[in-house]
C-alpha atoms as one frame of an Amber mdcrd trajectory, in Angstrom:
protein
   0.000   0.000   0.000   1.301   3.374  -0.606   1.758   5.861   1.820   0.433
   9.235   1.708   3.430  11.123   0.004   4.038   8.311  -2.282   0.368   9.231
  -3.522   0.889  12.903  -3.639   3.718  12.395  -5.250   2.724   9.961  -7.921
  -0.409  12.229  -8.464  -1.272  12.970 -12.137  -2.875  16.153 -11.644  -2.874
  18.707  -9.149  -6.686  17.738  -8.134  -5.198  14.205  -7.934  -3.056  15.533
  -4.695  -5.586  18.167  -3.687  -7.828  15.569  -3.148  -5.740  12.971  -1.105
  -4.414  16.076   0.884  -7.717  16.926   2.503  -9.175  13.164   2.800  -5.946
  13.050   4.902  -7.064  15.952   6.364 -10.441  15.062   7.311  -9.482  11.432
   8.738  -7.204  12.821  10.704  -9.865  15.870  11.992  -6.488  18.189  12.029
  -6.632  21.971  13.376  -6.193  23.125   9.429  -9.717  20.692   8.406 -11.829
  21.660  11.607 -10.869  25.557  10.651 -12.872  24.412   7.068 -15.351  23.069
   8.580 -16.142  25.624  10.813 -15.168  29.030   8.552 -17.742  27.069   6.216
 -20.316  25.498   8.624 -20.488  22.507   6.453 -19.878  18.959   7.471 -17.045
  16.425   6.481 -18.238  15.497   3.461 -19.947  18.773   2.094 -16.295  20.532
   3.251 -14.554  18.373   0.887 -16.656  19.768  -2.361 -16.121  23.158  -1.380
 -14.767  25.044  -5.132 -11.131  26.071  -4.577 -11.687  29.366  -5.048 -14.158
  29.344  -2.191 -11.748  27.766  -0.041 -11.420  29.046   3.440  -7.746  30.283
   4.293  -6.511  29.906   7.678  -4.202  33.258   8.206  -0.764  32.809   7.710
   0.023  34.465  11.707  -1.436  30.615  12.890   1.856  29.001  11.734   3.532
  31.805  14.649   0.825  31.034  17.257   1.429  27.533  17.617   2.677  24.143
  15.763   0.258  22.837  12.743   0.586  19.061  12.185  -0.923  15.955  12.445
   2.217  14.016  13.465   2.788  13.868  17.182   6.717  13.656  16.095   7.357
  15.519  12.708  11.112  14.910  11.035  11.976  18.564  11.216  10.344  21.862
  12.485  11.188  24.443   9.842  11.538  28.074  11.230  11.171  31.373   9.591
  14.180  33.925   9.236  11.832  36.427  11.111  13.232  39.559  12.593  14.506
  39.828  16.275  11.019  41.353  17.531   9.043  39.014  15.554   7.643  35.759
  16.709   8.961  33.230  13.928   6.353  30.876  12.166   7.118  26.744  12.735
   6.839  24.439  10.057   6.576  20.762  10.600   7.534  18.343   8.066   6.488
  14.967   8.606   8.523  13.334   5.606  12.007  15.212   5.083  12.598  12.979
   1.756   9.330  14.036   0.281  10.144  17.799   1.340  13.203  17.338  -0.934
  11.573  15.762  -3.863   8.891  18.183  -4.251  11.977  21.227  -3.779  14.309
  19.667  -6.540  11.625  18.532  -8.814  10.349  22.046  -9.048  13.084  23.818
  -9.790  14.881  20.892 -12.086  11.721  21.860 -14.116  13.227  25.303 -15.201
  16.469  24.837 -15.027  17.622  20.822 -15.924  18.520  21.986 -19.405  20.705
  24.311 -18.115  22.812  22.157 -16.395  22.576  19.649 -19.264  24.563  22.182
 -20.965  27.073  22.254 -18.604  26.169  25.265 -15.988  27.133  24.619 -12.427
  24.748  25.024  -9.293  25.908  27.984  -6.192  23.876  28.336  -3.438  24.652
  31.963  -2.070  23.198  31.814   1.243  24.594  34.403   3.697  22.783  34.460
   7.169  20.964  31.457   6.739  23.810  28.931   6.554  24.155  28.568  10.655
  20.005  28.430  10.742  19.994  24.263  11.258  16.332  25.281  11.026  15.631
  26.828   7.401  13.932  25.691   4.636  16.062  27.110   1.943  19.173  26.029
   3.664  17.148  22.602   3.531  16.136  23.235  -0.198  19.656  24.103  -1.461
  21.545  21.424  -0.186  18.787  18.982  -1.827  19.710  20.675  -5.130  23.079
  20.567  -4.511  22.845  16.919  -3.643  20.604  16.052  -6.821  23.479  17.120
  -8.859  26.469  16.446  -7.237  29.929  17.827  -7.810  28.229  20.218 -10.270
  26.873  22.076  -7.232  28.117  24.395  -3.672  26.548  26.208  -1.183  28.580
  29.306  -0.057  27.889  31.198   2.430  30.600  34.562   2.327  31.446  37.102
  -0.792  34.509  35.880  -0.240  34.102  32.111  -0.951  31.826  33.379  -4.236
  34.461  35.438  -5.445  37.100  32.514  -4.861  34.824  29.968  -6.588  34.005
  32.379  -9.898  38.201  32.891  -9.896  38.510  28.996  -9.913  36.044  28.154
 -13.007  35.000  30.801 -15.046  34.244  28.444 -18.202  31.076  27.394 -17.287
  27.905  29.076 -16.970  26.802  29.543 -13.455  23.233  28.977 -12.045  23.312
  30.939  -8.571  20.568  31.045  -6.650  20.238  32.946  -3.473  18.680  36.110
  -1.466  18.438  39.287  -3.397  19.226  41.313  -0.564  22.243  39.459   0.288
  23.564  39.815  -3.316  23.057  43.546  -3.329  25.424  43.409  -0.451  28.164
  42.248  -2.850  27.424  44.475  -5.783  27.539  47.031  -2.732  30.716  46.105
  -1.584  31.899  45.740  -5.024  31.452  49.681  -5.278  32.397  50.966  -1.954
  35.620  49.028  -1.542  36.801  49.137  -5.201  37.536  45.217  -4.706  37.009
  43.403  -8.232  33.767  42.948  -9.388  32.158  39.566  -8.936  31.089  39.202
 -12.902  29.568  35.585 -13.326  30.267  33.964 -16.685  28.475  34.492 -20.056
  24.774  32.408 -19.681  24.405  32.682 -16.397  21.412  32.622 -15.119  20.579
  34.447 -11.263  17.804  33.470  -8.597  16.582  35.841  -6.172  14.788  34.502
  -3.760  13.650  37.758  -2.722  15.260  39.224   0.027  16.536  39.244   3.662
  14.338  41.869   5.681  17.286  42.813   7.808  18.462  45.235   4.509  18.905
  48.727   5.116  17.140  49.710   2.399  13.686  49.209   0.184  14.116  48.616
  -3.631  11.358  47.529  -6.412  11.676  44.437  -8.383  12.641  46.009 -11.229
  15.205  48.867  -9.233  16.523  45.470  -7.740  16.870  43.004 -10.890  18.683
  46.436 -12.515  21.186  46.577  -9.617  21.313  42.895 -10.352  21.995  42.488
 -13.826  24.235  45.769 -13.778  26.682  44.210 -11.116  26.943  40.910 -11.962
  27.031  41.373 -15.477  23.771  39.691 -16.041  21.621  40.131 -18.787  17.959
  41.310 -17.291  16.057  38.477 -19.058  18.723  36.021 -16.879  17.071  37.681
 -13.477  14.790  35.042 -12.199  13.295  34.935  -9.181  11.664  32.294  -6.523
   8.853  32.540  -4.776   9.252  30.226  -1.177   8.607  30.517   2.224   8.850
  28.405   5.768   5.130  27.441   5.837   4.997  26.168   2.133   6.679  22.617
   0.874   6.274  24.530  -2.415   7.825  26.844  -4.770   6.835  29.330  -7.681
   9.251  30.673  -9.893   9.322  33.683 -12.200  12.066  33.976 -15.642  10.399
  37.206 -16.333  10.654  38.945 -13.587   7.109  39.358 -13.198   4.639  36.831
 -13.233   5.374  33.624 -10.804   3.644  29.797 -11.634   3.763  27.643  -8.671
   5.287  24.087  -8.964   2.770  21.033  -9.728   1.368  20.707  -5.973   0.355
  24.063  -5.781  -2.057  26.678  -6.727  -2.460  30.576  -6.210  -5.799  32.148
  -4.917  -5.840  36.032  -4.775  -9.423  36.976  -1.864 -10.352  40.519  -1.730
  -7.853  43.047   0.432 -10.923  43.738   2.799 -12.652  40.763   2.619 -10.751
  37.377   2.548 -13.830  35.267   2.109 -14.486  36.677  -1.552 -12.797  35.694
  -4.421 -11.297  38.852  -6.055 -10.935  39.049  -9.622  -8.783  38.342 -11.887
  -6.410  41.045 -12.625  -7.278  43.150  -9.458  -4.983  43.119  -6.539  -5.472
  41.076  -3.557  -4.343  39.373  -0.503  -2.352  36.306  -1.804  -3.816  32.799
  -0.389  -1.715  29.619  -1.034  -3.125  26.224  -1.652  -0.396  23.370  -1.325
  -1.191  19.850  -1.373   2.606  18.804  -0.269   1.251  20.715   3.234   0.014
  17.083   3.862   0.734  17.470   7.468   0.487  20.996   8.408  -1.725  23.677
   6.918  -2.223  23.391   2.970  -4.370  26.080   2.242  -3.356  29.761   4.047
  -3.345  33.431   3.619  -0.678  35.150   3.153   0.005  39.228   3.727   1.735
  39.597   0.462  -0.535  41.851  -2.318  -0.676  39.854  -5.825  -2.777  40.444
  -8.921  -3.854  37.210 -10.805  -3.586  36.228 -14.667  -6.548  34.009 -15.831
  -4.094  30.566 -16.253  -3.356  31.038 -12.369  -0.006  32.970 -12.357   0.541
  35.790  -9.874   2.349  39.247 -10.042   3.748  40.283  -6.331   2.682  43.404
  -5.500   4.151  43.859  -2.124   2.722  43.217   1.380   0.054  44.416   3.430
  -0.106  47.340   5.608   1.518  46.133   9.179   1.979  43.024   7.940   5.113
  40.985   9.751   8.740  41.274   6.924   8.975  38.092   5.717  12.633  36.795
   5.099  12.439  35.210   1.802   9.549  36.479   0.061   9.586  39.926   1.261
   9.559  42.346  -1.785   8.228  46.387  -1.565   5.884  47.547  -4.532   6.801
  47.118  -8.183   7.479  50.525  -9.438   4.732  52.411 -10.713
């Protein structure tokens, strides 16, 4: 018999997974199915045929105000960056392995034929890499695993400079927080040291900041500042879309519009009313549904702003007013 992830993961469609999500779910009467049932007032089985879009989101501050899951003794409680005054959300991941599948899988989707070609894999992961309890730290050293010598995780300028000096024949996929790479093009131009310029076809992933920055930069001010001091062309920005309390990712290669990764799906409820649906192309409160949440919360809403296309992807626009920084989703308004 197959377990649960096996079936989530061996899911043909995202309904496939949606649906063996919440029949966990509802056997297991967890805090995120009872919140359905009563936000709804329906019963088990009536809950279960509720439209996505309808969907009742538990709020995104429950993963801070106490531990989501169905196991009694999860594999690994994930923790947000947070700030120092902040209370930092808990994610608890029953199945580590599955965590990693989902992670790699995703983002092998964009960017296998790139290394195919021969580009090599840096994680760039300042103030993260002594966090034994984040998810991206967890995601990039799943990639780097998946493809072997081809890949590092580095965690100073230094060590990125050192490695770019070492091979600078092959393209270079480097994925990391946008803030933190600002921090080199930064030093780069206050300290005259040599320019970290990453080889022709290189491709850059911003995961979208560290809130401890001192600053506050658009997308497209920060993909410039990007491109211009790496020596990256624009259309090789990229960015990820991720958090703590997702298993998830989305990613963007135009710098606008994200698609999440085949467990997932966007939902976009009115800024004043979170029950309503709003629509599509009018900006919203961003709700995540993710089936890989098998045993935490799958469907939540977030305090990030988004507008919606009609085939599901998402523009960021921001966050909410007051809402808590995020660490690595945190992005101020597009300009305009």
């Amino acid at each position: 018999m197959k377990t649960l992830t096996d079936q989530l993961w061996t899911s043909t469609s995202f309904e496939e997974a949606w649906n063996t999500c919440i029949a966990h779910h509802c056997h297991h009467q967890s805090i995120a199915w009872r919140y359905v049932k009563e936000m709804s007032r329906k019963n088990d089985e009536s809950a279960a045929r509720i439209p996505l879009d309808e969907w009742p989101l538990l709020p995104i501050s429950g993963f801070r105000e106490r531990l989501i899951s169905i196991s009694s003794n999860p594999e690994v409680i994930f923790k947000s960056s947070g700030t120092s005054s902040s209370v930092p959300s808990s994610h608890a991941i029953s199945d580590l392995s599955f965590y990693h599948k989902v992670s790699v899988h995703g983002f092998m989707s964009y960017y296998r034929d790139a290394f195919q070609d021969g580009a090599r894999f840096i994680g760039y992961v300042p103030g993260y890499i002594d966090n034994p309890n984040s998810s991206l730290i967890s995601m990039i050293g799943a990639i780097c695993t998946e493809l072997g010598d081809k890949a590092r995780m580095i965690s100073t300028p230094s060590e990125l400079r050192k490695a770019l000096d070492q091979d600078s024949s092959h393209p270079i996929v480097l994925f990391g927080a946008a803030f933190g790479l600002l921090d080199i093009v930064d030093q780069d131009s206050e300290t005259l040291e040599h320019a970290v310029r990453l080889p022709q076809g290189s491709i850059l992933i911003e995961t979208g900041g560290m809130k401890t920055h001192r600053r506050e930069l658009s997308r497209d001010e920060m993909h410039a500042m990007l491109s211009d001091g790496f020596g990256v062309p624009i259309s090789h920005i990229h960015s990820e879309y991720g958090m703590c309390e997702m298993t998830s990712q989305a990613y963007s290669t135009d710098g606008v519009w994200f698609t999440p990764t085949p467990l997932a799906r966007f939902v976009v409820k009115e800024m004043e009313n979170p029950l309503q649906t709003a629509p599509i192309g009018t900006k919203g409160r961003l709700g995540i549904l993710d089936a890989g949440n098998s045993n935490s919360c799958p469907w939540f809403l977030t305090d990030d702003v988004a507008v919606q296309r009609e085939d599901g992807a998402i523009q960021l626009l921001g966050r909410r007013d007051k809402a808590v920084s995020r660490g690595c989703n945190y992005m101020v308004d597009v300009d305009g």
